[in-house]
C-alpha positions in Angstrom: 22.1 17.4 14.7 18.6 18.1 15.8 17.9 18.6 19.3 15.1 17.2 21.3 12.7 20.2 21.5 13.0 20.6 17.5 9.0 20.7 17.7 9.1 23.9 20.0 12.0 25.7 18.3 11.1 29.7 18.4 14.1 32.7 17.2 15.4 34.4 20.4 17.2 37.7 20.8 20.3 35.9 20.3 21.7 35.0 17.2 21.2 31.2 16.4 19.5 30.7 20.3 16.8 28.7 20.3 14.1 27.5 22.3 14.9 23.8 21.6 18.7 24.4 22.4 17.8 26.1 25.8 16.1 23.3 26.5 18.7 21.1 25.6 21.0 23.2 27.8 18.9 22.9 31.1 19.2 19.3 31.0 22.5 19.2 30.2 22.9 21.7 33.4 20.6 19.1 35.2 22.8 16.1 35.0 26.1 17.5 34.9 25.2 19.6 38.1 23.9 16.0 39.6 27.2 13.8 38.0 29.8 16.8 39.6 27.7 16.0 43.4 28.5 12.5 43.2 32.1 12.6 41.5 32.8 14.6 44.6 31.5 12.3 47.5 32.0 8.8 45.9 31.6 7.5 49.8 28.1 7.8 49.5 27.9 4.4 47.7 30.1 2.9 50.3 28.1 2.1 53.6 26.5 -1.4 53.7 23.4 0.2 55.0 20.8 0.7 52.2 23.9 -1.4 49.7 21.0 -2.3 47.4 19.1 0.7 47.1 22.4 2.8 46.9 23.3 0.3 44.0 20.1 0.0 42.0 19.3 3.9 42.2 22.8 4.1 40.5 22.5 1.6 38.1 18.9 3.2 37.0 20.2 7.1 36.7 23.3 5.2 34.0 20.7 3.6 32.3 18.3 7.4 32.6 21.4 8.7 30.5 21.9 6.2 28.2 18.3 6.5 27.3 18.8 10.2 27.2 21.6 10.0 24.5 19.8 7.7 22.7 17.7 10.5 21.9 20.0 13.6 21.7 23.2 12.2 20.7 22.4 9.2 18.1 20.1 6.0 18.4 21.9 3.6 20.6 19.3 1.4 21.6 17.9 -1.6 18.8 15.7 -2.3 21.7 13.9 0.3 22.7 10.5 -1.7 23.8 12.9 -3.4 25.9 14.6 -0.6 27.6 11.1 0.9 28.2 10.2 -1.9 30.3 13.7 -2.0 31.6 13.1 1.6 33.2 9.9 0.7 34.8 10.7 -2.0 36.6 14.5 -0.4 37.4 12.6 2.3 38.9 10.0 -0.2 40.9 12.9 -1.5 42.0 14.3 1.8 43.1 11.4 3.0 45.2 10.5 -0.3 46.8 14.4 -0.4 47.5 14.5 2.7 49.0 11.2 1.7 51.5 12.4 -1.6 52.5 16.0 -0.4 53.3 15.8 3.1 54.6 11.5 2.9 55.6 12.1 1.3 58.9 14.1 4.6 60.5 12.3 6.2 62.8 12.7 9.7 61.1 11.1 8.2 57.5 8.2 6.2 59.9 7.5 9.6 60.8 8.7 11.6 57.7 7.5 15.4 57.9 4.5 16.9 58.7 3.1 17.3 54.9 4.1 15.7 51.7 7.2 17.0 49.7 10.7 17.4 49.1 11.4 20.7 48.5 11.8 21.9 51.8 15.4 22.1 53.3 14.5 20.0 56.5 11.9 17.9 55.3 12.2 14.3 55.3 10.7 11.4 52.7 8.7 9.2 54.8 8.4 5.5 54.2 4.6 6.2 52.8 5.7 8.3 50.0 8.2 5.3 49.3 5.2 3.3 49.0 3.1 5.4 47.2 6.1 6.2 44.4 5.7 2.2 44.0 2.7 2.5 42.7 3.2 5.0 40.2 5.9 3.0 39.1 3.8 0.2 38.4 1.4 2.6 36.7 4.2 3.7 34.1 5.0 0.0 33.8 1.0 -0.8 32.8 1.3 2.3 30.8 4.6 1.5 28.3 3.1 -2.2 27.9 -0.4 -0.4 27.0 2.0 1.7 24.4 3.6 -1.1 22.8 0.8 -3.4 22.7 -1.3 -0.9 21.0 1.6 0.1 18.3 1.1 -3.6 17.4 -2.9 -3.6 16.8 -3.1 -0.5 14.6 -6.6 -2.2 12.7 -8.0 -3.4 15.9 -9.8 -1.3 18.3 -11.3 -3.7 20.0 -8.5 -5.0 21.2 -7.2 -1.9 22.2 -10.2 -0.8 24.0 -10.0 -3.9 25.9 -6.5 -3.1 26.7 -7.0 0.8 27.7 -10.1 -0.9 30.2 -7.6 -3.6 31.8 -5.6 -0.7 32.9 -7.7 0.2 35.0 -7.6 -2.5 37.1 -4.4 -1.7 38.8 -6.6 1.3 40.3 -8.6 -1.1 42.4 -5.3 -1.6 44.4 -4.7 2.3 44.7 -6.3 1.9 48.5 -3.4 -0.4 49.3 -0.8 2.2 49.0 -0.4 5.1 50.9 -1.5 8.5 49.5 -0.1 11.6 50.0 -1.2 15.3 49.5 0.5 18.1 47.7 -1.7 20.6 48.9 -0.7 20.4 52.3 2.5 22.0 51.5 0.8 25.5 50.7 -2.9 25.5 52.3 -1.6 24.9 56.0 0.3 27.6 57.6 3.2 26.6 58.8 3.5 22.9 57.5 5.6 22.3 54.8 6.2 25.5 52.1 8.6 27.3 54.2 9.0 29.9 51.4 6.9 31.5 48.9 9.0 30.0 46.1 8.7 26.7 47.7 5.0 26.7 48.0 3.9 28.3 45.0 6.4 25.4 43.4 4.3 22.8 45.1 1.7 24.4 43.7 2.9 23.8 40.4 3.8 20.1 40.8 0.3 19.9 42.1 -0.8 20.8 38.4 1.6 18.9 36.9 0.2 15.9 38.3 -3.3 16.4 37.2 -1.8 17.0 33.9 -0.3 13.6 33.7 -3.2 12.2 35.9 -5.9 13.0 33.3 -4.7 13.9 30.2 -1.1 12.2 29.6 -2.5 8.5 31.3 -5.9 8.1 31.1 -6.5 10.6 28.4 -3.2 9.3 26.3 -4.6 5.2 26.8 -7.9 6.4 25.7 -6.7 8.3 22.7 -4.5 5.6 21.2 -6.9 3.3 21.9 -9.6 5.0 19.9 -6.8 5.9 17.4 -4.6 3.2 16.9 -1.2 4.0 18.6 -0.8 7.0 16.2 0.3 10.2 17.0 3.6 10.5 15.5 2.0 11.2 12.0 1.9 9.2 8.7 1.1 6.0 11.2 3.8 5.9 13.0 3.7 4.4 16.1 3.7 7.0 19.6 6.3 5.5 21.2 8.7 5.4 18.3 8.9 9.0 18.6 11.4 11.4 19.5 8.9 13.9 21.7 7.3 11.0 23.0 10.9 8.9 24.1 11.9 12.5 26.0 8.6 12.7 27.9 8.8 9.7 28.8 12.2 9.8 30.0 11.8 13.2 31.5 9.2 11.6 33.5 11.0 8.8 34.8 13.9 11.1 35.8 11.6 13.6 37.7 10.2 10.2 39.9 13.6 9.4 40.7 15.9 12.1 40.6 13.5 14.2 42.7 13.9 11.7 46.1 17.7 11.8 45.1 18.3 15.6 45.3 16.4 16.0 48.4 19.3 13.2 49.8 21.9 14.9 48.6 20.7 18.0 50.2 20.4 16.4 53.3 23.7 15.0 53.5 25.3 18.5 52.6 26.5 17.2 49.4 24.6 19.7 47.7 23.0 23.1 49.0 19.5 23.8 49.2 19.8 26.8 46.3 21.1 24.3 44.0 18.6 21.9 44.7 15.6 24.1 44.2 17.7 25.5 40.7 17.5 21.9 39.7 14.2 21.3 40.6 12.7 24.0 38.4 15.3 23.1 35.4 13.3 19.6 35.6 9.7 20.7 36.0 11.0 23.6 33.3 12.2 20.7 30.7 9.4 17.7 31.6 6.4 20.4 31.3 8.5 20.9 27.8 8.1 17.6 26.6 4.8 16.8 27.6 3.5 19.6 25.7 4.5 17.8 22.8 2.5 14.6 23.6 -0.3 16.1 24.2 -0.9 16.7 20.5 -1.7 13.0 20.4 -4.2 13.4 22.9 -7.5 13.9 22.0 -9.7 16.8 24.1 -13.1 14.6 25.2 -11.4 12.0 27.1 -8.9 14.1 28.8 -11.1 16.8 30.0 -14.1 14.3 30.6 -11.6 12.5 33.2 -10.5 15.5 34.6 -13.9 17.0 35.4 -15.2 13.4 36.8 -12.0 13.7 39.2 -14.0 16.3 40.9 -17.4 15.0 40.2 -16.9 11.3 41.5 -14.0 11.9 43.5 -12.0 8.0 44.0 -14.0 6.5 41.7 -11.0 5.3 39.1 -12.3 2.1 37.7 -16.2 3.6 37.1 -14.6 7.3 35.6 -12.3 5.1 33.3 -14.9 3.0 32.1 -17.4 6.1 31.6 -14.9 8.1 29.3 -13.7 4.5 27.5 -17.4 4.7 26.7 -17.7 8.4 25.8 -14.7 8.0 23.5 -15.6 5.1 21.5 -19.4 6.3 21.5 -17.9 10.0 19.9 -15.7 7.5 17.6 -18.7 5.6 16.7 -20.7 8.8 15.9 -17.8 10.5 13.8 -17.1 7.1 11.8 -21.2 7.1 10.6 -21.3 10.5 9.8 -17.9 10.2 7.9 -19.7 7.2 6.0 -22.6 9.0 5.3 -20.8 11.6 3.7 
């Protein structure tokens, strides 16, 4: 039975101990350690107040798993474009759930004084609600982009023309709330109440500009440029097994993350735990996306990520410029390959 991190398999001390199968272990840990929380406070579903986001948030982590032993256990799902599409709008529904029903308390009006859930007495405000709904919608743009693409493997064109419409949903990033990491470790005394808690937000800090530049618009770019590839002999990103666990790991870091810190808060799980958890997750998703980013190709992601700095806000006008940078490079390399 292979496991999920077959790619990043390495021989350990122990006998027949893996990399991969550690891994696989510290997600294991990582939902039964969530699954054992709720089995022993099934009240929390209960109340009336916040019914619907208490319902969909459980409905999505199901569907999380099933999606989950789709890939380790055995293919279970016929449909995956489907489920894909499924999980981004569950989890739209989730976060925009969770602002509607739980934004209007005076404690997430106010939320804490910097971005984060980490801390033991911080509390999600109703802006980082917001702003989770529009990385949500990002993801949903994203897995369409994916699919589409995996369908036009001899058109680039097309697929340029695709990877540039996705950046349209950037000229509505002013509409949402935004919401800095940095915060959490640059200001004394806001936010980061421990070393370990601020040099984590530190971390999630460069995981973000990880995905930011080189797993969104440096992935769209490269399968646009290269036709969806990335799985070798042709096959198609998304049918593949690194690329289904990243993108699942993803989805349960945006959702599981606000769920912990709940659970925390309610005493139905202690702050230790939570902050174990935590790291098991940015442990197995920084994992995974390690193994997409062999499908990504170097001038597009690190031309994005320097132009973050360089024309800070700028979205739309920086996607365009690498867009044109990478099919000019493509251009280039296809001429020189004829004229050899």
């Amino acid at each position: 039975m292979a496991t999920l991190f077959h790619d990043v398999e390495a021989r350990l001390l122990l006998p027949g101990l893996t990399v991969g199968r550690l891994l696989d272990g510290a997600l294991a840990l990582f939902f039964v350690r969530l699954l054992l929380a709720m089995a022993a406070h099934p009240h929390m579903l209960l109340p009336r107040y916040g019914r619907t986001h208490r319902l969909t948030g459980s409905l999505l982590l199901l569907y999380l798993m099933l999606g989950l032993a789709d890939v380790r256990l055995t293919p279970l799902l016929r449909l995956r474009g489907a489920y894909d599409i499924g999980l981004s709008l569950l989890g739209l529904a989730t976060a925009f759930s969770a602002a509607r029903d739980f934004g209007s308390a005076r404690v997430h009006l106010r939320g804490s004084e910097a971005s984060g859930i980490l801390d033991e007495k911080a509390t999600v405000s109703r802006s980082e609600m917001l702003e989770h709904c529009f990385y949500q919608l990002l993801n949903l743009c994203q897995v369409g982009f994916l699919y589409a693409s995996a369908a036009l493997p001899h058109s680039r064109a097309a697929r340029t023309a695709l990877a540039a419409a996705l950046l349209l949903p950037w000229l509505a990033r002013s509409r949402f709330p935004v919401n800095s990491f940095s915060a959490n470790y640059k200001t004394p005394g806001v936010g980061g109440t421990t070393p370990l808690i601020r040099f984590l937000y530190r971390l999630k800090k460069w995981q973000y500009l990880l995905y930011k530049h080189f797993l969104l618009h440096g992935l769209n770019v490269s399968v646009a440029m290269g036709g969806g590839g990335g799985g070798g002999e042709g096959a198609a990103l998304v049918g593949t097994a690194h690329f289904r666990l990243y993108w699942l790991c993803l989805n349960v870091a945006y959702v599981c993350e606000f769920f912990m810190q709940t659970l925390v808060k309610r005493g139905y799980m202690s702050q230790r735990w939570m902050l174990v958890l935590q790291q098991t997750l940015m442990l197995v998703s920084t994992a995974a996306a390690l193994q997409v980013l062999q499908a990504v190709r170097p001038l597009p992601a690190v031309l994005s990520f320097a132009l973050n700095f360089l024309r800070r806000g700028r979205e739309v006008s920086n996607g365009c410029i690498v867009i044109g940078a990478a099919a000019a490079l493509e251009s280039l390399e296809r001429s020189q390959g004829r004229g050899n």
